[in-house]
C-alpha positions as a Markdown table, in Angstrom:
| # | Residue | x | y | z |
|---|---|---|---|---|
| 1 | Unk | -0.2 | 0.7 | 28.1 |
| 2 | Unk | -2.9 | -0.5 | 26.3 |
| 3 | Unk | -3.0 | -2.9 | 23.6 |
| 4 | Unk | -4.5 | -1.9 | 20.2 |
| 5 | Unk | -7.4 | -4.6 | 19.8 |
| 6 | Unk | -7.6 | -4.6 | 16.4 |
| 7 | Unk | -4.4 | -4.9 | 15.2 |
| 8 | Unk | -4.1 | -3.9 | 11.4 |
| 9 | Unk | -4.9 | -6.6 | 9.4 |
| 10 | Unk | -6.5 | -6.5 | 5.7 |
| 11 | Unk | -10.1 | -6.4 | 7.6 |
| 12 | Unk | -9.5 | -3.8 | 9.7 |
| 13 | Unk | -7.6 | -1.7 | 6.9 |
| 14 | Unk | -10.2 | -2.4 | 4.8 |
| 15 | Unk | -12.4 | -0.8 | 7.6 |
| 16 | Unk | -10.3 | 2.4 | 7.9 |
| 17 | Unk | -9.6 | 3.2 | 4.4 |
| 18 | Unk | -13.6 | 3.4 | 4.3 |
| 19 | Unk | -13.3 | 6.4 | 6.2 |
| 20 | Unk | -13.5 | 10.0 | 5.5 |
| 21 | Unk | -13.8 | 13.3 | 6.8 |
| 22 | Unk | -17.3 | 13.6 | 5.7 |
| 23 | Unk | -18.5 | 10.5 | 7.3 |
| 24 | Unk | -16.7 | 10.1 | 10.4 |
| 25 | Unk | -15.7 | 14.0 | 11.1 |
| 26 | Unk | -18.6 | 16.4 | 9.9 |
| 27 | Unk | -18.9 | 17.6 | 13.6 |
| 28 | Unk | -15.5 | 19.1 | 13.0 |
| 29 | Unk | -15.8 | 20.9 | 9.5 |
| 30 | Unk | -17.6 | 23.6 | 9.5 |
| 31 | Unk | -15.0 | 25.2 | 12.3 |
| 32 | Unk | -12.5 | 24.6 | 10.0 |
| 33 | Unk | -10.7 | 27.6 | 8.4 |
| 34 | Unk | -8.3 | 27.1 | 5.6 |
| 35 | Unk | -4.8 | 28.7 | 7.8 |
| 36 | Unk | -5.0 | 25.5 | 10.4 |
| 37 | Unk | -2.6 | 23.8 | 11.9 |
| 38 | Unk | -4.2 | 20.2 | 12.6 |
| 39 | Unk | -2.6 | 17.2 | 14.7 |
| 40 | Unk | -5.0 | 14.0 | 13.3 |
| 41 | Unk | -4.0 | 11.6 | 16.8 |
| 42 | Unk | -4.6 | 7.8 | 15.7 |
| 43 | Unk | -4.6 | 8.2 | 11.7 |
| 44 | Unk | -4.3 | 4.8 | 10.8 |
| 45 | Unk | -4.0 | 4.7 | 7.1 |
| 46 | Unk | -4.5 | 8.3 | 6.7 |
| 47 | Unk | -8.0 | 8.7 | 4.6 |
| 48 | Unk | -9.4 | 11.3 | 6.7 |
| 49 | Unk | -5.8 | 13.0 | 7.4 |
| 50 | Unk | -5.9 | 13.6 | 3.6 |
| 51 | Unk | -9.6 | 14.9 | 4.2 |
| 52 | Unk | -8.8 | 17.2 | 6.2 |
| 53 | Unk | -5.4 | 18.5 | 4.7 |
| 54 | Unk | -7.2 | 19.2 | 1.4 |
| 55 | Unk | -9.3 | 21.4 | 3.6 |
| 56 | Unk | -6.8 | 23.7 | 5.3 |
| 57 | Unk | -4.7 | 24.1 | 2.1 |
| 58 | Unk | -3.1 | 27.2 | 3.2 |
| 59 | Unk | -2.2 | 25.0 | 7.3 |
| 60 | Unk | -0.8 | 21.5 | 7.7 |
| 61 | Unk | -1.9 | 18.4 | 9.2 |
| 62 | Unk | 0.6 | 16.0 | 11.2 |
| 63 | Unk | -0.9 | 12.2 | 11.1 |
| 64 | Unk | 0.5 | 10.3 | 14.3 |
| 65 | Unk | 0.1 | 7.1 | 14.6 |
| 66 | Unk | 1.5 | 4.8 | 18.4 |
| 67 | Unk | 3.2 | 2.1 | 15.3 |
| 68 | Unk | 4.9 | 3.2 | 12.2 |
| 69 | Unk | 4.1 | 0.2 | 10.1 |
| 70 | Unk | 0.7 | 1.5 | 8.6 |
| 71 | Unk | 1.8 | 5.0 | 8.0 |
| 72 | Unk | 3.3 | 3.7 | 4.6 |
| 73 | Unk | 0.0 | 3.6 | 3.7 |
| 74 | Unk | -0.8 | 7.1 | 5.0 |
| 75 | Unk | 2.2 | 8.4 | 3.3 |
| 76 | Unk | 0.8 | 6.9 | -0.3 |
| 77 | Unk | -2.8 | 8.0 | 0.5 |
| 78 | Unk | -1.7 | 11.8 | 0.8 |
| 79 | Unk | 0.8 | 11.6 | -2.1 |
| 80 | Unk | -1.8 | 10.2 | -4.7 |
| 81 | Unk | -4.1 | 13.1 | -3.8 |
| 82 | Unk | -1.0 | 14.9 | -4.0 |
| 83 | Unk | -1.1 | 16.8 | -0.7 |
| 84 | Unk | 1.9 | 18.6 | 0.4 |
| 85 | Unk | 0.7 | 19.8 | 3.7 |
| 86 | Unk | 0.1 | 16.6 | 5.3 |
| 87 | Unk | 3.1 | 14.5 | 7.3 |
| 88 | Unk | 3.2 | 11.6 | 9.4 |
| 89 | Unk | 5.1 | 10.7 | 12.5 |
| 90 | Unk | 4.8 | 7.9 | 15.1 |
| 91 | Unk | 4.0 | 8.7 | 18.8 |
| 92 | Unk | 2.3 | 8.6 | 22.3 |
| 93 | Unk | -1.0 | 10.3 | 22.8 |
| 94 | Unk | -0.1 | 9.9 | 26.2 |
| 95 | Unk | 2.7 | 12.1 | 26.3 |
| 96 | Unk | 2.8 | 14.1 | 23.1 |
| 97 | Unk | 6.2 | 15.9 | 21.7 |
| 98 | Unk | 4.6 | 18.8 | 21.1 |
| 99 | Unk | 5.3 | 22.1 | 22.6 |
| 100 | Unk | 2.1 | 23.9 | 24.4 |
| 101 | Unk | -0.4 | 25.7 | 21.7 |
| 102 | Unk | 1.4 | 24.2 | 18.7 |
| 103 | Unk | -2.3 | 23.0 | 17.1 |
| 104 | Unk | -5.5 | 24.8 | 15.8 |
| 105 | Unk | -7.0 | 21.4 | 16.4 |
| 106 | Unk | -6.3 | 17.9 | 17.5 |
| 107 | Unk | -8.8 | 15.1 | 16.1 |
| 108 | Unk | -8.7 | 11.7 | 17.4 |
| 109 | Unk | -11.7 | 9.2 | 15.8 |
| 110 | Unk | -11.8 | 5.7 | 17.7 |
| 111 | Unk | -9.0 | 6.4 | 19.5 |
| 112 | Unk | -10.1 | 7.2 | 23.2 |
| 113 | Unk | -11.2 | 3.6 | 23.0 |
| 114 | Unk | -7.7 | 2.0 | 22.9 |
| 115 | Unk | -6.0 | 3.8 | 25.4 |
| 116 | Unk | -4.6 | 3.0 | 28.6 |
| 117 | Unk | -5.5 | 6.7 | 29.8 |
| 118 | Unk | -8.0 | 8.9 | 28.0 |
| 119 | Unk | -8.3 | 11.4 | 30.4 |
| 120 | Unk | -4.4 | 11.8 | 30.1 |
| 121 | Unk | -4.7 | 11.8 | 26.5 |
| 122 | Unk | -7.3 | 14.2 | 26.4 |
| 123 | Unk | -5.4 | 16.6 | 29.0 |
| 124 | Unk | -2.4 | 16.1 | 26.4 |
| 125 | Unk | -4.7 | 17.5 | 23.4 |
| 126 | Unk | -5.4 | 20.5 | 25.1 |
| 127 | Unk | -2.0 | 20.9 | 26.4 |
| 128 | Unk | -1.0 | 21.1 | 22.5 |
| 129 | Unk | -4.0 | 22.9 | 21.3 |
| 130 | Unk | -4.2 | 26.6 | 21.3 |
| 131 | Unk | -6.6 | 29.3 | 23.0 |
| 132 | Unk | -9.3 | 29.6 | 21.0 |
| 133 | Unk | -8.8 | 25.9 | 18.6 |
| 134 | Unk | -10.7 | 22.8 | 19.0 |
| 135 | Unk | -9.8 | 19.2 | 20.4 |
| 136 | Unk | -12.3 | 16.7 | 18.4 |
| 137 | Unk | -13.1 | 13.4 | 19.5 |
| 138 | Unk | -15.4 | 10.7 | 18.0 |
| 139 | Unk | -15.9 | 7.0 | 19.6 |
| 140 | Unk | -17.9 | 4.4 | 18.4 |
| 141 | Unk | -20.0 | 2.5 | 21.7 |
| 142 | Unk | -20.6 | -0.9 | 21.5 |
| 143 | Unk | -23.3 | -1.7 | 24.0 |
| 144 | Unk | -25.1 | 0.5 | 21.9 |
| 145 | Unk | -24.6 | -1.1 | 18.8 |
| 146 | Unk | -27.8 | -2.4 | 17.6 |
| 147 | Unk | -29.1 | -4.8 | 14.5 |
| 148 | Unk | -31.5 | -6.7 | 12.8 |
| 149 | Unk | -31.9 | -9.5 | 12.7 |
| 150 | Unk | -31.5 | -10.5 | 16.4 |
| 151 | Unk | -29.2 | -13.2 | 15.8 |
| 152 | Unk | -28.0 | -14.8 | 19.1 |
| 153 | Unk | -24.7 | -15.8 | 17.9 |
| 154 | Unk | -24.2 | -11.8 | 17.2 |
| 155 | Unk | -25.1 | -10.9 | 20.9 |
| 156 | Unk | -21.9 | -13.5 | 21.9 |
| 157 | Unk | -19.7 | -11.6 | 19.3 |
| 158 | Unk | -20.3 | -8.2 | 21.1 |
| 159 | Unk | -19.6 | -9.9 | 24.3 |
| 160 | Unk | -16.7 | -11.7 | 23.0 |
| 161 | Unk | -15.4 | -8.6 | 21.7 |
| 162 | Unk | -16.0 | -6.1 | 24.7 |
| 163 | Unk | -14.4 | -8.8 | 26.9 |
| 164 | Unk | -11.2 | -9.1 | 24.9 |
| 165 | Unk | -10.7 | -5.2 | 24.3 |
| 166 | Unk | -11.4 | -4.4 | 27.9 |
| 167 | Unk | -8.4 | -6.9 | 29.3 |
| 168 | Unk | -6.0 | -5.0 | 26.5 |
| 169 | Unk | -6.8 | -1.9 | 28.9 |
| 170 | Unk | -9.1 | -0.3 | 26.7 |
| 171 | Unk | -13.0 | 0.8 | 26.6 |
| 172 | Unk | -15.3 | -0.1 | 24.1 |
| 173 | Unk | -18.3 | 2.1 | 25.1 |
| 174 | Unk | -16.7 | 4.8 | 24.8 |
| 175 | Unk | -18.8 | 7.2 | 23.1 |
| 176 | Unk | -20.8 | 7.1 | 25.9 |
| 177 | Unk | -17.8 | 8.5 | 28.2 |
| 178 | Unk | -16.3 | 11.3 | 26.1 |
| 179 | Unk | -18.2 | 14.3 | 27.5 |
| 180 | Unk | -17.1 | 13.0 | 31.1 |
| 181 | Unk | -13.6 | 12.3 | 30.1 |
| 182 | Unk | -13.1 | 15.4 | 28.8 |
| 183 | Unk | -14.5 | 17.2 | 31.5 |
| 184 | Unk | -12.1 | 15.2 | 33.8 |
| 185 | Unk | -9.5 | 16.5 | 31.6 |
| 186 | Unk | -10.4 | 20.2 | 32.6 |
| 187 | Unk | -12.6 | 21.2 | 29.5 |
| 188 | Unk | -15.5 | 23.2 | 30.3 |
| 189 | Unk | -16.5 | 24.5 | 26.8 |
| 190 | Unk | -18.0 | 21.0 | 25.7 |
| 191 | Unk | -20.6 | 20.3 | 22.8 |
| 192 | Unk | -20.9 | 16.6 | 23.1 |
| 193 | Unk | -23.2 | 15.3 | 20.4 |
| 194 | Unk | -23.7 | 12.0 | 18.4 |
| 195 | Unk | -23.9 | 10.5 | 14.8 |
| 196 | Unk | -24.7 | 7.0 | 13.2 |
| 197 | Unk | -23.0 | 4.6 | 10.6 |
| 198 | Unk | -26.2 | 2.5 | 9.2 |
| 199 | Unk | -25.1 | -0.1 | 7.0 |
| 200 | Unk | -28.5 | -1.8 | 5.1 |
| 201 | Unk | -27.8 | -1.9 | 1.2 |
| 202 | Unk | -26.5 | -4.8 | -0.2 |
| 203 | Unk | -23.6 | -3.7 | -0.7 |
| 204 | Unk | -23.2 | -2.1 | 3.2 |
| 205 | Unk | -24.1 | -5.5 | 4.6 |
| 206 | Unk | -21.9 | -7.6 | 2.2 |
| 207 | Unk | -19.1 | -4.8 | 2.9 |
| 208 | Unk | -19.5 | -4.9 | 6.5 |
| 209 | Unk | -20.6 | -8.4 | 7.5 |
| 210 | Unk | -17.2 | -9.5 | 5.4 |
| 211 | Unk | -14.8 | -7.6 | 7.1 |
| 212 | Unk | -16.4 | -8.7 | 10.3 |
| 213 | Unk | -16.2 | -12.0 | 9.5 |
| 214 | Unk | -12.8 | -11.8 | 8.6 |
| 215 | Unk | -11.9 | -9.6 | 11.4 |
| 216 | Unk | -13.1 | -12.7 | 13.8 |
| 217 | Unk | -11.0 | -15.5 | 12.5 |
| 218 | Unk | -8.2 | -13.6 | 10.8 |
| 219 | Unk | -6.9 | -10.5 | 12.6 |
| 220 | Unk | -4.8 | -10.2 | 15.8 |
| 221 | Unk | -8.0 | -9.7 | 17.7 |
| 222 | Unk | -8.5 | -13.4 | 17.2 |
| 223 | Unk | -5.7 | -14.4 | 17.9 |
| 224 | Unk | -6.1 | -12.1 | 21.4 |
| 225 | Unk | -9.1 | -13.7 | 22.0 |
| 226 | Unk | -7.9 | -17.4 | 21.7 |
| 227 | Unk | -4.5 | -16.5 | 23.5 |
| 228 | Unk | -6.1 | -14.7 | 26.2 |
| 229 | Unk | -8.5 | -17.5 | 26.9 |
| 230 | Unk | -11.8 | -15.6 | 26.2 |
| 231 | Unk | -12.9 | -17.8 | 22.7 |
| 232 | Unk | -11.8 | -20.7 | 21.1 |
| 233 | Unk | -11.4 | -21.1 | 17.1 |
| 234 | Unk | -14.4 | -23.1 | 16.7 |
| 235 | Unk | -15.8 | -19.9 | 18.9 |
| 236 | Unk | -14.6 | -17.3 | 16.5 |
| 237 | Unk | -15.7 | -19.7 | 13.8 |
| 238 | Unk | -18.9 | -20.0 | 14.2 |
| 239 | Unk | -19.3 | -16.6 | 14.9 |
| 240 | Unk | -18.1 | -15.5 | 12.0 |
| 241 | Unk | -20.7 | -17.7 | 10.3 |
| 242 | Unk | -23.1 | -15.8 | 11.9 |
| 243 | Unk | -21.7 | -12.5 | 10.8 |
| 244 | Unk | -22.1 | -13.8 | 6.9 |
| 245 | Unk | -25.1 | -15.4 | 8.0 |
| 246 | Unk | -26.9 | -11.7 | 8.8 |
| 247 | Unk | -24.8 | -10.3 | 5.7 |
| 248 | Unk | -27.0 | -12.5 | 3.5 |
| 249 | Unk | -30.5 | -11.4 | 4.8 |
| 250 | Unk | -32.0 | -8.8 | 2.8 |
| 251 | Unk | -33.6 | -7.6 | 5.7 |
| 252 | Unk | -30.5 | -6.8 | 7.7 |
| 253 | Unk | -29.4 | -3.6 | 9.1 |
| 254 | Unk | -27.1 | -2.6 | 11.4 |
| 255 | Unk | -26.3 | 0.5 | 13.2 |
| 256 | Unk | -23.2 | 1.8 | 15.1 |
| 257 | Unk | -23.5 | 5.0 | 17.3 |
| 258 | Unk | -21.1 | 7.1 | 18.3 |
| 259 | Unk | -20.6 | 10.2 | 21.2 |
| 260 | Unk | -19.0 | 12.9 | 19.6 |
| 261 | Unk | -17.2 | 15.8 | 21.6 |
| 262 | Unk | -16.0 | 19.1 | 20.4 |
| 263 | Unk | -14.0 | 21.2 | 23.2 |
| 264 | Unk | -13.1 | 24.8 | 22.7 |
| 265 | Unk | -9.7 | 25.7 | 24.6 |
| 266 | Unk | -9.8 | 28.5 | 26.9 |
Protein backbone atom coordinates (compact mmCIF):
# COMPACT_ATOMS: atom_id res chain seq x y z
CA UNK A 1 0.00 0.00 0.00
CA UNK A 2 0.97 3.25 -0.66
CA UNK A 3 0.83 6.14 1.55
CA UNK A 4 -1.06 9.32 0.44
CA UNK A 5 1.84 12.10 0.55
CA UNK A 6 -0.13 14.82 1.08
CA UNK A 7 -2.31 14.04 3.70
CA UNK A 8 -5.35 16.50 3.93
CA UNK A 9 -4.46 19.31 5.72
CA UNK A 10 -5.94 23.09 5.28
CA UNK A 11 -3.04 23.52 2.46
CA UNK A 12 -3.69 20.82 0.55
CA UNK A 13 -7.68 21.28 0.83
CA UNK A 14 -7.19 24.59 0.06
CA UNK A 15 -5.42 23.12 -3.09
CA UNK A 16 -8.24 20.71 -4.04
CA UNK A 17 -11.22 22.86 -3.57
CA UNK A 18 -9.36 25.02 -6.34
CA UNK A 19 -10.28 22.52 -8.64
CA UNK A 20 -12.80 22.03 -11.27
CA UNK A 21 -13.93 20.15 -14.11
CA UNK A 22 -13.03 22.88 -16.36
CA UNK A 23 -9.60 23.26 -15.28
CA UNK A 24 -8.29 20.03 -14.38
CA UNK A 25 -10.83 17.74 -16.69
CA UNK A 26 -11.63 19.54 -20.11
CA UNK A 27 -9.92 16.49 -21.89
CA UNK A 28 -12.95 14.54 -20.62
CA UNK A 29 -15.96 16.89 -21.43
CA UNK A 30 -16.82 17.07 -24.52
CA UNK A 31 -17.42 13.00 -24.56
CA UNK A 32 -19.67 13.50 -21.98
CA UNK A 33 -23.41 12.91 -22.62
CA UNK A 34 -26.00 13.82 -20.19
CA UNK A 35 -27.34 9.72 -19.44
CA UNK A 36 -23.69 8.78 -17.79
CA UNK A 37 -22.94 6.84 -15.20
CA UNK A 38 -19.46 8.28 -13.81
CA UNK A 39 -17.19 6.69 -10.96
CA UNK A 40 -14.83 10.04 -10.03
CA UNK A 41 -11.69 7.54 -8.31
CA UNK A 42 -9.76 9.87 -5.75
CA UNK A 43 -12.43 12.78 -5.24
CA UNK A 44 -10.99 14.42 -2.45
CA UNK A 45 -13.24 17.14 -1.43
CA UNK A 46 -15.53 16.61 -4.29
CA UNK A 47 -15.34 20.08 -6.44
CA UNK A 48 -14.91 18.48 -9.71
CA UNK A 49 -17.35 15.35 -8.62
CA UNK A 50 -19.98 18.17 -8.38
CA UNK A 51 -18.61 19.36 -11.93
CA UNK A 52 -19.24 16.70 -13.51
CA UNK A 53 -22.64 15.56 -11.80
CA UNK A 54 -24.10 18.88 -12.91
CA UNK A 55 -23.12 17.68 -16.31
CA UNK A 56 -24.80 14.28 -16.62
CA UNK A 57 -28.03 15.52 -14.93
CA UNK A 58 -30.08 12.80 -16.33
CA UNK A 59 -26.66 9.76 -14.92
CA UNK A 60 -24.98 9.78 -11.54
CA UNK A 61 -21.58 10.11 -10.28
CA UNK A 62 -20.12 7.93 -7.33
CA UNK A 63 -17.11 10.08 -5.58
CA UNK A 64 -14.71 7.41 -3.90
CA UNK A 65 -12.30 8.33 -1.83
CA UNK A 66 -9.33 5.33 -0.04
CA UNK A 67 -10.33 7.59 3.62
CA UNK A 68 -13.65 8.72 4.59
CA UNK A 69 -12.73 11.75 6.64
CA UNK A 70 -12.77 14.38 3.69
CA UNK A 71 -15.82 13.11 2.04
CA UNK A 72 -17.83 15.34 4.62
CA UNK A 73 -16.70 17.92 2.64
CA UNK A 74 -17.70 16.28 -0.63
CA UNK A 75 -21.05 15.50 0.77
CA UNK A 76 -21.55 19.50 1.62
CA UNK A 77 -19.95 20.57 -1.69
CA UNK A 78 -22.68 18.60 -3.78
CA UNK A 79 -25.55 19.43 -1.44
CA UNK A 80 -24.95 23.31 -1.62
CA UNK A 81 -25.05 23.06 -5.40
CA UNK A 82 -27.87 20.94 -4.68
CA UNK A 83 -26.94 17.84 -6.69
CA UNK A 84 -28.94 14.77 -6.20
CA UNK A 85 -27.09 12.55 -8.58
CA UNK A 86 -23.82 12.57 -6.93
CA UNK A 87 -22.82 10.03 -3.82
CA UNK A 88 -19.75 9.25 -2.07
CA UNK A 89 -18.30 6.06 -0.69
CA UNK A 90 -14.87 5.11 0.53
CA UNK A 91 -12.73 2.46 -1.21
CA UNK A 92 -9.67 0.67 -2.91
CA UNK A 93 -8.82 1.66 -6.51
CA UNK A 94 -6.93 -1.39 -6.33
CA UNK A 95 -9.62 -3.72 -6.00
CA UNK A 96 -12.90 -1.88 -6.77
CA UNK A 97 -16.53 -3.27 -5.51
CA UNK A 98 -17.88 -2.79 -8.58
CA UNK A 99 -19.35 -5.33 -10.74
CA UNK A 100 -17.81 -5.54 -14.57
CA UNK A 101 -19.31 -2.53 -17.02
CA UNK A 102 -21.12 -0.81 -14.17
CA UNK A 103 -19.45 2.90 -15.40
CA UNK A 104 -19.77 5.08 -18.63
CA UNK A 105 -16.56 6.54 -17.26
CA UNK A 106 -14.08 6.35 -14.42
CA UNK A 107 -11.90 9.69 -13.85
CA UNK A 108 -9.09 9.63 -11.58
CA UNK A 109 -7.02 13.31 -11.47
CA UNK A 110 -3.60 13.02 -9.34
CA UNK A 111 -4.32 9.86 -8.36
CA UNK A 112 -2.13 7.34 -10.36
CA UNK A 113 0.64 9.19 -8.46
CA UNK A 114 -0.24 7.81 -5.00
CA UNK A 115 -0.73 4.41 -5.65
CA UNK A 116 1.09 1.36 -4.79
CA UNK A 117 -0.04 -0.16 -8.25
CA UNK A 118 -1.24 1.95 -11.15
CA UNK A 119 -1.27 -0.51 -13.55
CA UNK A 120 -3.59 -2.58 -11.28
CA UNK A 121 -5.68 0.34 -10.74
CA UNK A 122 -5.88 1.15 -14.17
CA UNK A 123 -6.76 -2.66 -15.13
CA UNK A 124 -9.57 -2.13 -12.31
CA UNK A 125 -11.00 1.06 -14.26
CA UNK A 126 -11.53 -0.80 -17.26
CA UNK A 127 -12.68 -3.84 -15.46
CA UNK A 128 -15.67 -1.43 -14.18
CA UNK A 129 -16.03 0.61 -17.24
CA UNK A 130 -18.24 -0.45 -20.13
CA UNK A 131 -17.69 -1.17 -23.97
CA UNK A 132 -17.71 1.70 -25.66
CA UNK A 133 -17.09 4.41 -22.10
CA UNK A 134 -13.99 6.12 -21.30
CA UNK A 135 -11.30 5.66 -18.32
CA UNK A 136 -9.81 9.35 -17.76
CA UNK A 137 -6.70 9.96 -16.16
CA UNK A 138 -4.78 13.23 -15.37
CA UNK A 139 -1.27 13.36 -13.39
CA UNK A 140 0.71 16.24 -12.61
CA UNK A 141 4.90 15.46 -13.29
CA UNK A 142 7.16 16.99 -11.22
CA UNK A 143 10.52 16.75 -12.85
CA UNK A 144 8.76 18.74 -15.22
CA UNK A 145 7.64 21.31 -13.14
CA UNK A 146 9.29 24.46 -14.17
CA UNK A 147 9.61 28.26 -12.71
CA UNK A 148 10.94 31.49 -12.56
CA UNK A 149 12.84 32.70 -10.81
CA UNK A 150 15.48 29.92 -10.56
CA UNK A 151 15.58 29.90 -6.91
CA UNK A 152 18.06 27.18 -5.65
CA UNK A 153 16.23 26.56 -2.45
CA UNK A 154 13.15 25.64 -4.86
CA UNK A 155 15.21 23.01 -6.84
CA UNK A 156 15.89 21.25 -3.05
CA UNK A 157 12.04 21.44 -2.45
CA UNK A 158 11.35 19.33 -5.63
CA UNK A 159 13.96 16.98 -4.61
CA UNK A 160 12.78 16.90 -1.10
CA UNK A 161 9.48 16.26 -2.15
CA UNK A 162 10.05 13.52 -4.98
CA UNK A 163 12.22 11.80 -2.43
CA UNK A 164 9.62 11.66 0.31
CA UNK A 165 6.60 10.64 -2.03
CA UNK A 166 8.63 7.96 -3.75
CA UNK A 167 9.53 6.04 -0.23
CA UNK A 168 5.43 6.19 0.52
CA UNK A 169 5.34 3.90 -2.74
CA UNK A 170 4.14 6.35 -4.99
CA UNK A 171 5.43 8.26 -8.38
CA UNK A 172 5.59 11.73 -8.69
CA UNK A 173 6.31 11.99 -12.49
CA UNK A 174 3.64 10.52 -13.35
CA UNK A 175 2.16 12.26 -16.11
CA UNK A 176 4.97 11.22 -17.91
CA UNK A 177 3.99 7.30 -17.40
CA UNK A 178 0.22 7.30 -18.04
CA UNK A 179 0.13 6.37 -21.77
CA UNK A 180 2.55 3.34 -20.74
CA UNK A 181 0.67 2.41 -17.67
CA UNK A 182 -2.33 2.15 -19.36
CA UNK A 183 -1.05 0.32 -22.12
CA UNK A 184 0.41 -2.22 -19.50
CA UNK A 185 -3.08 -2.34 -18.34
CA UNK A 186 -4.31 -3.72 -21.75
CA UNK A 187 -5.70 -0.47 -23.35
CA UNK A 188 -5.03 -0.03 -26.92
CA UNK A 189 -7.48 2.80 -27.85
CA UNK A 190 -5.23 5.59 -26.02
CA UNK A 191 -5.25 9.46 -26.71
CA UNK A 192 -2.57 10.57 -24.32
CA UNK A 193 -2.30 14.28 -24.37
CA UNK A 194 -1.18 17.17 -21.96
CA UNK A 195 -2.30 20.49 -20.32
CA UNK A 196 -0.70 23.20 -18.06
CA UNK A 197 -1.63 24.97 -14.62
CA UNK A 198 0.43 28.51 -15.02
CA UNK A 199 0.14 30.47 -11.93
CA UNK A 200 1.82 34.30 -12.64
CA UNK A 201 -0.88 36.93 -11.39
CA UNK A 202 -0.57 38.25 -8.13
CA UNK A 203 -3.01 36.63 -6.84
CA UNK A 204 -1.85 32.95 -8.48
CA UNK A 205 1.57 33.38 -6.93
CA UNK A 206 0.34 34.65 -3.47
CA UNK A 207 -2.38 31.67 -3.77
CA UNK A 208 0.05 29.18 -4.65
CA UNK A 209 3.39 30.06 -3.07
CA UNK A 210 1.06 30.14 0.35
CA UNK A 211 -0.33 26.91 0.26
CA UNK A 212 3.13 25.66 -0.60
CA UNK A 213 4.61 27.16 2.02
CA UNK A 214 2.28 25.93 4.33
CA UNK A 215 2.07 22.59 2.80
CA UNK A 216 6.14 22.33 3.79
CA UNK A 217 6.04 23.01 7.46
CA UNK A 218 2.38 22.21 8.24
CA UNK A 219 0.93 19.15 6.56
CA UNK A 220 1.64 15.42 7.12
CA UNK A 221 4.02 15.53 4.27
CA UNK A 222 6.30 17.40 6.73
CA UNK A 223 5.91 15.58 9.19
CA UNK A 224 6.82 12.40 6.50
CA UNK A 225 9.68 14.06 5.62
CA UNK A 226 11.20 14.78 9.14
CA UNK A 227 10.04 11.24 10.34
CA UNK A 228 11.38 9.48 7.51
CA UNK A 229 14.71 11.19 7.79
CA UNK A 230 14.72 12.93 4.36
CA UNK A 231 14.54 16.94 5.86
CA UNK A 232 14.78 18.45 9.05
CA UNK A 233 12.40 21.37 10.35
CA UNK A 234 14.98 24.00 9.85
CA UNK A 235 15.04 22.11 6.20
CA UNK A 236 11.34 22.53 5.59
CA UNK A 237 11.69 25.92 7.10
CA UNK A 238 13.82 27.50 5.15
CA UNK A 239 12.24 26.14 2.27
CA UNK A 240 9.25 27.41 2.82
CA UNK A 241 10.86 30.77 3.03
CA UNK A 242 11.89 30.36 -0.26
CA UNK A 243 8.40 29.37 -1.51
CA UNK A 244 7.10 32.97 -0.02
CA UNK A 245 10.25 34.32 -1.17
CA UNK A 246 9.32 33.60 -5.15
CA UNK A 247 5.56 34.34 -4.19
CA UNK A 248 6.66 37.95 -3.55
CA UNK A 249 8.58 38.58 -6.97
CA UNK A 250 6.50 40.16 -9.46
CA UNK A 251 8.27 38.44 -11.94
CA UNK A 252 7.41 34.90 -10.82
CA UNK A 253 5.71 32.23 -12.73
CA UNK A 254 5.35 28.85 -12.38
CA UNK A 255 4.09 26.12 -14.33
CA UNK A 256 2.91 22.54 -13.62
CA UNK A 257 2.40 20.01 -16.51
CA UNK A 258 0.52 17.28 -16.69
CA UNK A 259 0.03 13.79 -19.15
CA UNK A 260 -3.38 13.34 -19.70
CA UNK A 261 -4.84 9.87 -21.04
CA UNK A 262 -8.20 9.12 -22.39
CA UNK A 263 -8.82 5.18 -23.09
CA UNK A 264 -11.79 4.00 -25.03
CA UNK A 265 -12.89 0.34 -23.76
CA UNK A 266 -13.19 -2.21 -26.30
Amino acid sequence: MATYTHGHHESVLRSHTWRTAENSAAYLLPHLKPHMRVLDAGCGPGTITADLAALVPEGRVTGLEAAGGVLEQARATAAERGLANADFTTGDVHALDYADDTFCVVHAHQVLQHVADPVRALAEFRRVARPGGYVAARDSDYAAMTWYPLLPVLDEWLELYRRVARANGGEPDAGRRLKSWARQAGFTDITATGSVWTFATAEERAWWSGLWADRTTDSDYARMAVDGGHATRGDLERIAAAWREWGACEDAWFAVLHGEILCRVP
